[in-house]
C-alpha positions as CSV (number, residue, x, y, z in Angstrom):
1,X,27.2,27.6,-20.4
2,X,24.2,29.6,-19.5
3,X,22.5,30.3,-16.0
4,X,19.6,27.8,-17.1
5,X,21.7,25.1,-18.6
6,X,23.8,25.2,-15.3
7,X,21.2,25.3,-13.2
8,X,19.4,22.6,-15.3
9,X,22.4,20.2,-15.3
10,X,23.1,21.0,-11.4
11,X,19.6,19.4,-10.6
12,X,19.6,16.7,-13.0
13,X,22.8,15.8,-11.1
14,X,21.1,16.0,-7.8
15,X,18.5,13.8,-9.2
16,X,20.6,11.5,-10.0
17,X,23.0,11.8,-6.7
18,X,19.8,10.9,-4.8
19,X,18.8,7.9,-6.6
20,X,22.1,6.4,-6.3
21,X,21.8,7.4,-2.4
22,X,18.7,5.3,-1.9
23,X,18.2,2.7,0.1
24,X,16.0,-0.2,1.2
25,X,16.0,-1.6,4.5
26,X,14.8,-5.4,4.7
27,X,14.5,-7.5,7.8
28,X,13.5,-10.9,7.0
29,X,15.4,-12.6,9.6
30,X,18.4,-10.6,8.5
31,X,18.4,-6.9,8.3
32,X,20.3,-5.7,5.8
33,X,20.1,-2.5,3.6
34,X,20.2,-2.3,-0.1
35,X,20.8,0.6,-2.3
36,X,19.3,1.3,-5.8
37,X,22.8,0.2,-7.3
38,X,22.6,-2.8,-5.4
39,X,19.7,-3.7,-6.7
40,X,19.6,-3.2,-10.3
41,X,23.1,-5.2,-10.6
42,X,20.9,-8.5,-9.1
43,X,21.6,-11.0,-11.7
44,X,17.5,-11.5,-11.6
45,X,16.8,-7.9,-11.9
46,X,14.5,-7.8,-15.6
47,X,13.0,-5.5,-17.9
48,X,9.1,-6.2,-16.8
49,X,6.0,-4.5,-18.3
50,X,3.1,-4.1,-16.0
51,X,-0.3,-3.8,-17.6
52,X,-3.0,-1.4,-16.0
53,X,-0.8,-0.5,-13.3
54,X,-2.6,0.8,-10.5
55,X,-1.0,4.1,-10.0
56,X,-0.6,5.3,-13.6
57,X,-3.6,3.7,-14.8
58,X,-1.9,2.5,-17.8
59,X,0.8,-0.3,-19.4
60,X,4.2,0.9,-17.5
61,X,7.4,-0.9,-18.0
62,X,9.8,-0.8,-15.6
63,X,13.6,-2.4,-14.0
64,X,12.2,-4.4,-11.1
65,X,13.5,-7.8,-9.6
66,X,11.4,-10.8,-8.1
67,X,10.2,-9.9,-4.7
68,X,9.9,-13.5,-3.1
69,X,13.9,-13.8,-4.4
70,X,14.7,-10.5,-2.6
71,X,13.1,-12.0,0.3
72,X,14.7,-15.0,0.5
73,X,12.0,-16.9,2.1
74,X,9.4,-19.2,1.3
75,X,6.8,-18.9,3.7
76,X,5.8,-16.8,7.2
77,X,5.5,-18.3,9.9
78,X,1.8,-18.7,11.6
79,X,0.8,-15.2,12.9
80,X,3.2,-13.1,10.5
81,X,2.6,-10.8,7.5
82,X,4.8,-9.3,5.4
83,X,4.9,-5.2,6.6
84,X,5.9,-2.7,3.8
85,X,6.6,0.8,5.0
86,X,6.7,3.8,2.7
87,X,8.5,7.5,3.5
88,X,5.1,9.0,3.2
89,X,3.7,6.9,5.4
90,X,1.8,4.5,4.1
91,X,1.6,0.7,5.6
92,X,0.9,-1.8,3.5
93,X,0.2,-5.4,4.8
94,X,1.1,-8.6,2.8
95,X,-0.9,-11.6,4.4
96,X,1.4,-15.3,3.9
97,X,-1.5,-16.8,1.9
98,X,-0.9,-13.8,-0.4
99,X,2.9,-14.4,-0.8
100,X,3.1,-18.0,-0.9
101,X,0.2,-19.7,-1.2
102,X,0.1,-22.0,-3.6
103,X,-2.3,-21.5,-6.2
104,X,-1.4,-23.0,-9.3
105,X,-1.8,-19.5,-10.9
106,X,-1.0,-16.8,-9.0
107,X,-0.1,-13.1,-8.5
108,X,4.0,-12.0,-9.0
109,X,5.2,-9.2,-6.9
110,X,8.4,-7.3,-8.2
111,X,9.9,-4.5,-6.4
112,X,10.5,-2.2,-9.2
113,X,13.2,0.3,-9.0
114,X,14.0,3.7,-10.1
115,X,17.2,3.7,-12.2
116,X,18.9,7.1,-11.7
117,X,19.6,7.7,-15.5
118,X,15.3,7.1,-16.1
119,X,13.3,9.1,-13.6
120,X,10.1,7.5,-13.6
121,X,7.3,10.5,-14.9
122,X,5.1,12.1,-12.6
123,X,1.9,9.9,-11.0
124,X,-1.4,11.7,-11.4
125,X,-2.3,13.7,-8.2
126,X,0.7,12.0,-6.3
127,X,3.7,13.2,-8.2
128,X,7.3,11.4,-7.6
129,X,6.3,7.8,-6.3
130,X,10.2,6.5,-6.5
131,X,12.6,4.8,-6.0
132,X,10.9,1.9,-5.0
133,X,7.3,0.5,-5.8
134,X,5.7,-3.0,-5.7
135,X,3.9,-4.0,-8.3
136,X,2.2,-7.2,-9.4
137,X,2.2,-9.2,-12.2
138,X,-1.6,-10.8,-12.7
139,X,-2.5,-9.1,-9.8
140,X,-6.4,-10.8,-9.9
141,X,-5.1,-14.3,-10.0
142,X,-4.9,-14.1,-6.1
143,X,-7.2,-10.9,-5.9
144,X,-4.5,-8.0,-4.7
145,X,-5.8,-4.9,-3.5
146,X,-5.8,-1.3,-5.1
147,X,-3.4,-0.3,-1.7
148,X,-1.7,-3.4,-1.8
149,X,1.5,-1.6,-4.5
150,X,3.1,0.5,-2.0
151,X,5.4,3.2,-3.5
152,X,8.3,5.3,-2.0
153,X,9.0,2.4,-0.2
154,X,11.5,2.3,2.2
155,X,11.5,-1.0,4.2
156,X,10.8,-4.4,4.0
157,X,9.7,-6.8,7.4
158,X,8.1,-9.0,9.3
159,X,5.6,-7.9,11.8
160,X,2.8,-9.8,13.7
161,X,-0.4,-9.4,12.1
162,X,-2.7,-6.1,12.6
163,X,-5.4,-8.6,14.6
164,X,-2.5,-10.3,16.6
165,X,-0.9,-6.7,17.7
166,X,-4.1,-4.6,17.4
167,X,-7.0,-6.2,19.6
168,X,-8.9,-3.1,19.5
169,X,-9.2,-3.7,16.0
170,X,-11.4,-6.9,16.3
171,X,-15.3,-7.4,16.6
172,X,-16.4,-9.4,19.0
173,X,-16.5,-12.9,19.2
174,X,-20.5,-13.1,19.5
175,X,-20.4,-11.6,15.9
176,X,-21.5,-14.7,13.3
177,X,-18.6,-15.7,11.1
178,X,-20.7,-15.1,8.7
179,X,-21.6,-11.5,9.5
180,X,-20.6,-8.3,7.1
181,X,-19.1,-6.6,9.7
182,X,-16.6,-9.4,10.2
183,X,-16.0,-8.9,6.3
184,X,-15.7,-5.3,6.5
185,X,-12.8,-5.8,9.9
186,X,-10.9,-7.5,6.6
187,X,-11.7,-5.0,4.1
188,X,-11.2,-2.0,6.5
189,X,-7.7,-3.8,7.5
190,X,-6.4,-4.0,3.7
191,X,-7.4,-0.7,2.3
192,X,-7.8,1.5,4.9
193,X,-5.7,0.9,8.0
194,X,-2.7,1.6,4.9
195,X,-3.4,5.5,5.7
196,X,-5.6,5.2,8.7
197,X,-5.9,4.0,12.5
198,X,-8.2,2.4,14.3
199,X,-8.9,3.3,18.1
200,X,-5.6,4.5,18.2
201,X,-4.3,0.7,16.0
202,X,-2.1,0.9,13.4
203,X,1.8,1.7,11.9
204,X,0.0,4.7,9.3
205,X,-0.2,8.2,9.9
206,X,-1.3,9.9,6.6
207,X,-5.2,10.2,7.7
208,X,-6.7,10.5,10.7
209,X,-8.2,7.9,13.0
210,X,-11.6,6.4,11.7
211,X,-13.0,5.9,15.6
212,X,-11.5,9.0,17.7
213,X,-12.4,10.8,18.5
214,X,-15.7,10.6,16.0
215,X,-16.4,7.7,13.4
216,X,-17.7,8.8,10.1
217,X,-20.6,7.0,10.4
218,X,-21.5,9.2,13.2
219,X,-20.8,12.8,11.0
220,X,-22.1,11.4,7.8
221,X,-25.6,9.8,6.5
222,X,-25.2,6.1,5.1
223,X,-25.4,7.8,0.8
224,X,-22.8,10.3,1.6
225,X,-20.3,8.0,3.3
226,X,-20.5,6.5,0.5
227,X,-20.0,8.5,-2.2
228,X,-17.3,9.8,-0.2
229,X,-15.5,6.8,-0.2
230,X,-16.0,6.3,-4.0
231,X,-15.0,9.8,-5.0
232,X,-14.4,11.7,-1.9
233,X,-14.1,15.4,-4.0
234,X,-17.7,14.9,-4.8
235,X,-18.1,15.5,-0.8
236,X,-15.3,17.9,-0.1
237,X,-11.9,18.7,-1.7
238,X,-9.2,21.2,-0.3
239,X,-6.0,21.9,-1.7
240,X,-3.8,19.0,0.3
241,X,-6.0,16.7,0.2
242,X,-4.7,13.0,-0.2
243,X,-7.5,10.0,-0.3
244,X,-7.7,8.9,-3.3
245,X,-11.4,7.8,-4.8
246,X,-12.3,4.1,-4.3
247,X,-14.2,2.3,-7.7
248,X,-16.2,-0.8,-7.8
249,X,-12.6,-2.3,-9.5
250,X,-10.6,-1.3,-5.8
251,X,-14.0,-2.3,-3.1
252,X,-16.7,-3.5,-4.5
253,X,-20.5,-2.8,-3.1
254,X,-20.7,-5.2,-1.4
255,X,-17.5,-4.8,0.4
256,X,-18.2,-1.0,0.6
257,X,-21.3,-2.2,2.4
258,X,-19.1,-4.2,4.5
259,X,-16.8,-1.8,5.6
260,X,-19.6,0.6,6.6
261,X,-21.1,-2.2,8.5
262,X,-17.8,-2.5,10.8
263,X,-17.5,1.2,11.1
264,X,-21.0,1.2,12.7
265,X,-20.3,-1.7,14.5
266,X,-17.1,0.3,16.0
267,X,-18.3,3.5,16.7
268,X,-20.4,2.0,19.3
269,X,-17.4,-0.2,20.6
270,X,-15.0,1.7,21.0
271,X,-11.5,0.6,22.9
């Protein structure tokens, strides 16, 4: 055998030794830890095939099983969400009404794993996303989010939600209910506070804090926030950069609008 064929085989092993190695850590009311094995012998795991999934941006099929049965619940209590942690450090947040609310059509989450004899290819500009990723089956039925399939995840619980542990997060009660910046706290919550903090708020730590010490709205006119948000290479790009371009299909206008409305709103309040 070759250099290059050993070599070759060596790492295809240590590929595969990894995948075995993984594990997932769920807390539910139980903590418990799950390896990729473990998993993919669940007598519910299933071949699935996930149309325009959100990180390939195409028809992916993958061995995933039900993520409400991996639970094992059926609702959160009042104040809860569903926190999903990933090894990069993304937070994703799944609110109750999202999980189990009962629509007569709605959304399916899967957690789909990585089997170690099928590497899952490359994502565009994120590389290796494994070995675990939630996806969603009809993900518009109950209106999921572009950050709402977390990959490399790593664990599973349930935490207080972002307004109940993060104060510093909220607008103040003399805003109208009805107000955009109230809007944008909800938008800003869902697809941003996955990478980003808030006055020092929040489990992620890929991007930097969107009120300290400056808030973009204070460095950036209103058009180039904007396009920043929507494709933010058209601004600046560096080598390591990491945010990812927001469409009209992941925050629409209006939301955009929203969430720039809020960021206003916090610059001058901030905690």
């Amino acid at each position: 055998m070759g250099f290059r064929h050993a070599f070759a085989l060596a790492s295809l092993m240590l590929a595969c030794a990894s995948s075995l190695a993984a594990s997932l850590a769920i807390n539910v009311g139980g903590e418990r830890s799950l390896t990729t094995e473990q998993l993919l012998a669940r007598p519910d795991a299933a071949t699935i095939r996930v149309p325009n999934d959100i990180t390939f941006h195409r028809t992916m099929t993958y061995r995933a099983v039900p993520l409400r049965a991996l639970l094992g619940i059926t609702a959160l209590a009042e104040g809860k969400e569903l926190q999903i942690t990933g090894t990069d450090g993304f937070v994703t947040h799944l609110s109750a009404k999202l999980l189990f609310g009962a629509a007569k059509q709605r959304a399916e989450p899967w957690l789909a794993i990585e089997p170690p004899d099928a590497p899952w290819p490359q994502a565009p500009g994120i590389g290796d996303i494994g070995p675990f990723y939630v996806v969603w089956i009809d993900p518009a039925a109950s209106g999921v989010s572009s950050e709402q399939w977390p990959f490399k995840v790593d664990a599973i619980r349930i935490a207080p939600t972002l307004a109940a542990r993060f104060p510093q997060i909220a607008v103040d009660k003399s805003v109208p209910a009805d107000s955009p910046i109230r809007r944008g706290q909800t938008v800003l919550a869902t697809q941003c506070m996955v990478c980003h903090k808030m006055n020092g708020a929040g489990d992620a730590s890929m991007g930097p804090d969107l009120n300290l010490p400056h808030n973009p709205t204070e460095y950036f006119q209103p058009w180039v926030l904007k396009s920043f948000i929507r494709n933010p290479k058209s601004i600046r790009a560096w080598p390591d950069m990491k945010m990812p371009g927001f469409d009209k299909n992941a925050i629409s206008d209006s939301d955009l609008d929203a969430v720039i409305a809020y960021l206003g709103y916090m610059a001058k309040h901030r905690k």
